[in-house]
N, CA and C atoms as a LAMMPS dump frame, in Angstrom:
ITEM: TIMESTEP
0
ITEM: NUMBER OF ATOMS
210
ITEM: BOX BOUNDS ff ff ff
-5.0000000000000000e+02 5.0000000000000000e+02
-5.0000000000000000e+02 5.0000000000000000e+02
-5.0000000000000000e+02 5.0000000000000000e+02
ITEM: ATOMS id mol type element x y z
1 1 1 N 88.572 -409.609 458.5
2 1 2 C 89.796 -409.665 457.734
3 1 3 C 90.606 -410.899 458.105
4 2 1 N 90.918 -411.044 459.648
5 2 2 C 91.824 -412.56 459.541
6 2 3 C 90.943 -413.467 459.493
7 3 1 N 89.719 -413.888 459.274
8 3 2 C 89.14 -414.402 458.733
9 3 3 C 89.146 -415.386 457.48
10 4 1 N 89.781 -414.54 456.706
11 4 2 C 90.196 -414.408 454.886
12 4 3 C 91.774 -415.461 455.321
13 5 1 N 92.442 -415.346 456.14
14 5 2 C 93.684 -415.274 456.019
15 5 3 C 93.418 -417.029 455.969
16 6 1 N 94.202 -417.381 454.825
17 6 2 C 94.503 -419.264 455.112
18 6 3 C 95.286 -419.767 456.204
19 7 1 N 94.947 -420.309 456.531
20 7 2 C 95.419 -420.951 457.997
21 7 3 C 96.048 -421.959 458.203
22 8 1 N 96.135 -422.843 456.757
23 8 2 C 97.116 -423.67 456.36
24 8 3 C 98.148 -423.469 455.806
25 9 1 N 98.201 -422.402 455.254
26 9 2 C 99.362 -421.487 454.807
27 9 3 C 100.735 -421.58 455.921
28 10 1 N 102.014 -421.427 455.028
29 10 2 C 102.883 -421.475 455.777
30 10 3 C 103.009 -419.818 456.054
31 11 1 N 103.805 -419.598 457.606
32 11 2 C 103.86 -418.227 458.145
33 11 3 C 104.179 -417.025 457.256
34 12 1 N 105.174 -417.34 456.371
35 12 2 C 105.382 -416.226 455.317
36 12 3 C 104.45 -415.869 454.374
37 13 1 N 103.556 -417.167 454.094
38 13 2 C 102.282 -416.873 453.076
39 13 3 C 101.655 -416.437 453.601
40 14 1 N 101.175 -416.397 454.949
41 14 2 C 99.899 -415.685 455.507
42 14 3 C 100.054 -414.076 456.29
43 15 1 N 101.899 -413.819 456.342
44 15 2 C 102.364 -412.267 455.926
45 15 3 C 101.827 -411.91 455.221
46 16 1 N 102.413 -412.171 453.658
47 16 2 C 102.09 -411.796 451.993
48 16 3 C 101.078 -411.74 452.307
49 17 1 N 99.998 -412.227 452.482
50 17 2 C 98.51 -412.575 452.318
51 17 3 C 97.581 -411.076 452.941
52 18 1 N 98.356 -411.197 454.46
53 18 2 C 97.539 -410.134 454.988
54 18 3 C 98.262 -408.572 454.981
55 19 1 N 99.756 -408.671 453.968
56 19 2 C 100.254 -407.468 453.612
57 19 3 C 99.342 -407.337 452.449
58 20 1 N 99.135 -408.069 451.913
59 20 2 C 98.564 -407.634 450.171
60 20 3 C 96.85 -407 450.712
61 21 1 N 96.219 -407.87 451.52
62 21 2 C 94.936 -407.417 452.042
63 21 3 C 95.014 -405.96 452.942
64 22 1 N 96.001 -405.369 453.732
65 22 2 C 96.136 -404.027 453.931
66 22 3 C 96.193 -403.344 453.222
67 23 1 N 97.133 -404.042 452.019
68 23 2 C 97.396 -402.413 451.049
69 23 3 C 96.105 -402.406 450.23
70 24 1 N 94.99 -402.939 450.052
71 24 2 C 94.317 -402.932 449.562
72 24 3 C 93.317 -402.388 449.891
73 25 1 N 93.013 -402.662 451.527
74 25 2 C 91.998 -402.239 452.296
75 25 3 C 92.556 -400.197 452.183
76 26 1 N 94.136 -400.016 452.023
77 26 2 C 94.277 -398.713 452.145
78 26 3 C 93.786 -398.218 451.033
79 27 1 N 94.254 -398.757 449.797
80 27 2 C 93.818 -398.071 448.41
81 27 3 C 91.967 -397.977 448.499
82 28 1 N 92.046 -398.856 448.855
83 28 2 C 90.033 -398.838 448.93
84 28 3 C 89.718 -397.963 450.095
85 29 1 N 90.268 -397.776 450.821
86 29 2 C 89.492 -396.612 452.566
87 29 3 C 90.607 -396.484 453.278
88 30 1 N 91.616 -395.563 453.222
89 30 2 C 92.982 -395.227 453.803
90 30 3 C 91.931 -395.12 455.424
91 31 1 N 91.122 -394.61 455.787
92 31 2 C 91.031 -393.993 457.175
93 31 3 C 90.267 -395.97 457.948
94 32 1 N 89.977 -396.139 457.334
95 32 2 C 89.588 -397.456 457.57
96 32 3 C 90.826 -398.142 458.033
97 33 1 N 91.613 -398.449 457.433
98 33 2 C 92.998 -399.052 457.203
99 33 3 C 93.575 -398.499 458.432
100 34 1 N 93.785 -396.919 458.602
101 34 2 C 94.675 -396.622 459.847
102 34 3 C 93.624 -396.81 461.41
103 35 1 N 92.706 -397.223 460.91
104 35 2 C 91.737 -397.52 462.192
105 35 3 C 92.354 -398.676 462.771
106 36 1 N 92.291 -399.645 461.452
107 36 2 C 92.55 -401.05 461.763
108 36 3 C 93.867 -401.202 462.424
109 37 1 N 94.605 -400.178 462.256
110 37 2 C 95.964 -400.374 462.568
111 37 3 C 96.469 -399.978 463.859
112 38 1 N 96.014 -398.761 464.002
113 38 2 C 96.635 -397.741 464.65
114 38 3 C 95.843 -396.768 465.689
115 39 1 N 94.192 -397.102 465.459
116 39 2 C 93.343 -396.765 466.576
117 39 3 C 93.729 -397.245 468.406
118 40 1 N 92.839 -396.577 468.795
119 40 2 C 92.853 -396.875 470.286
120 40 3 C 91.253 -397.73 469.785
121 41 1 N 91.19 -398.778 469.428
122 41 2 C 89.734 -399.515 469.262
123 41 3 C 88.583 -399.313 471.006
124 42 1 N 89.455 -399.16 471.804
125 42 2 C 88.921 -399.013 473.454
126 42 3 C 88.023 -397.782 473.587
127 43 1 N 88.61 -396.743 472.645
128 43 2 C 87.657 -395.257 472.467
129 43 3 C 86.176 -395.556 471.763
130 44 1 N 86.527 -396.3 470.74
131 44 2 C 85.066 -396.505 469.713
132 44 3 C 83.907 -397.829 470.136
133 45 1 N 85.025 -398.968 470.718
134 45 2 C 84.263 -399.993 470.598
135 45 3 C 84 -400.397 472.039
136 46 1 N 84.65 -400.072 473.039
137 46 2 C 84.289 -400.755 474.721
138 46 3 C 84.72 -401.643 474.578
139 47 1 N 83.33 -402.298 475.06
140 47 2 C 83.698 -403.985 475.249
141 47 3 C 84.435 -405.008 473.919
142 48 1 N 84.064 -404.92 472.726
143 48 2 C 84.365 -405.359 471.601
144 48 3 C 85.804 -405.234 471.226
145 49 1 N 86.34 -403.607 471.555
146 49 2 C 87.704 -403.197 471.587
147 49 3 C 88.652 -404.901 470.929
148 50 1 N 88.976 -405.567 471.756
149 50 2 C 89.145 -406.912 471.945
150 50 3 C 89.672 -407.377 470.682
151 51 1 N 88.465 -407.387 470.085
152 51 2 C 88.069 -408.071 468.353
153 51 3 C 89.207 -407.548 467.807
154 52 1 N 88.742 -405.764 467.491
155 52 2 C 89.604 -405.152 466.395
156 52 3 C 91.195 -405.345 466.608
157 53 1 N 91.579 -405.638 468.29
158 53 2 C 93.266 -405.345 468.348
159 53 3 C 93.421 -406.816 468.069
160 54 1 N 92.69 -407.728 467.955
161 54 2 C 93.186 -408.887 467.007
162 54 3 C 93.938 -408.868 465.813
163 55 1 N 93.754 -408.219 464.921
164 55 2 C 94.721 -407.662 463.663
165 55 3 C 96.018 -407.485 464.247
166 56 1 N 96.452 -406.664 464.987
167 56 2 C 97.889 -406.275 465.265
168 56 3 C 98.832 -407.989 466.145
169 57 1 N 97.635 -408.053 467.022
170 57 2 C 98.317 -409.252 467.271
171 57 3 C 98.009 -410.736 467.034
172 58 1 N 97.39 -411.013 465.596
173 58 2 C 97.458 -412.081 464.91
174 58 3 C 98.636 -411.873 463.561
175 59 1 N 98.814 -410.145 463.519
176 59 2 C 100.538 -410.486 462.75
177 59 3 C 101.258 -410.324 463.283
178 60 1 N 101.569 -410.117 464.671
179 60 2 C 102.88 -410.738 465.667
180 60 3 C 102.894 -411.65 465.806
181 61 1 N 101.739 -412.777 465.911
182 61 2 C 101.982 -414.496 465.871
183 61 3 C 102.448 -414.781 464.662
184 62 1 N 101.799 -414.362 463.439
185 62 2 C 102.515 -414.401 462.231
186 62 3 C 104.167 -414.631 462.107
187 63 1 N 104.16 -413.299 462.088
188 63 2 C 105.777 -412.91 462.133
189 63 3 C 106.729 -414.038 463.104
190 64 1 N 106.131 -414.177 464.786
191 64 2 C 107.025 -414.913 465.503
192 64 3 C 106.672 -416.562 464.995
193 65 1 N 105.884 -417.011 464.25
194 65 2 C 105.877 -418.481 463.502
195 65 3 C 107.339 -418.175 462.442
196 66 1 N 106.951 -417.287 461.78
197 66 2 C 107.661 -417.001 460.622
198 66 3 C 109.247 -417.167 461.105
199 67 1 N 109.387 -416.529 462.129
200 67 2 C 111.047 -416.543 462.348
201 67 3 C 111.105 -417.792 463.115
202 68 1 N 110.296 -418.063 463.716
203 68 2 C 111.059 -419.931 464.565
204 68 3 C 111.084 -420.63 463.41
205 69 1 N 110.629 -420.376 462.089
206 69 2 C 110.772 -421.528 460.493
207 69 3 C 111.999 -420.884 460.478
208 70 1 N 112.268 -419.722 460.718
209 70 2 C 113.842 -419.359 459.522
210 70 3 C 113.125 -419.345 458.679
């Protein structure tokens, strides 16, 4: 998924970007979606764990780009 996300994009576009790609991933597989979100990834994945909590904190870098622009 952050994969997808443009990376040249300014911080607010790549919010929008990966808000519009959640709600989508929910309408398409809600239990998928709250995995991505809201799992303990450490229960399912071990070592990998890692990967999945990338999502949560590649949109806190998001967000904290977003507010040092104003």
């Amino acid at each position: 998924m952050l994969a997808s996300v443009p990376q040249q994009a300014a911080p607010l576009e790549q919010l929008s970007f990966t808000a519009a790609l959640l709600l989508q991933v929910s309408e398409e597989d809600l239990e998928t979606a709250r995995y991505m979100l809201v799992s303990d990834h450490g229960t399912f994945l071990g070592a990998r764990a890692q990967e999945a909590d990338s999502v949560g904190r590649a949109i806190g870098e998001m967000v904290a780009a977003a507010a040092a622009r104003a």
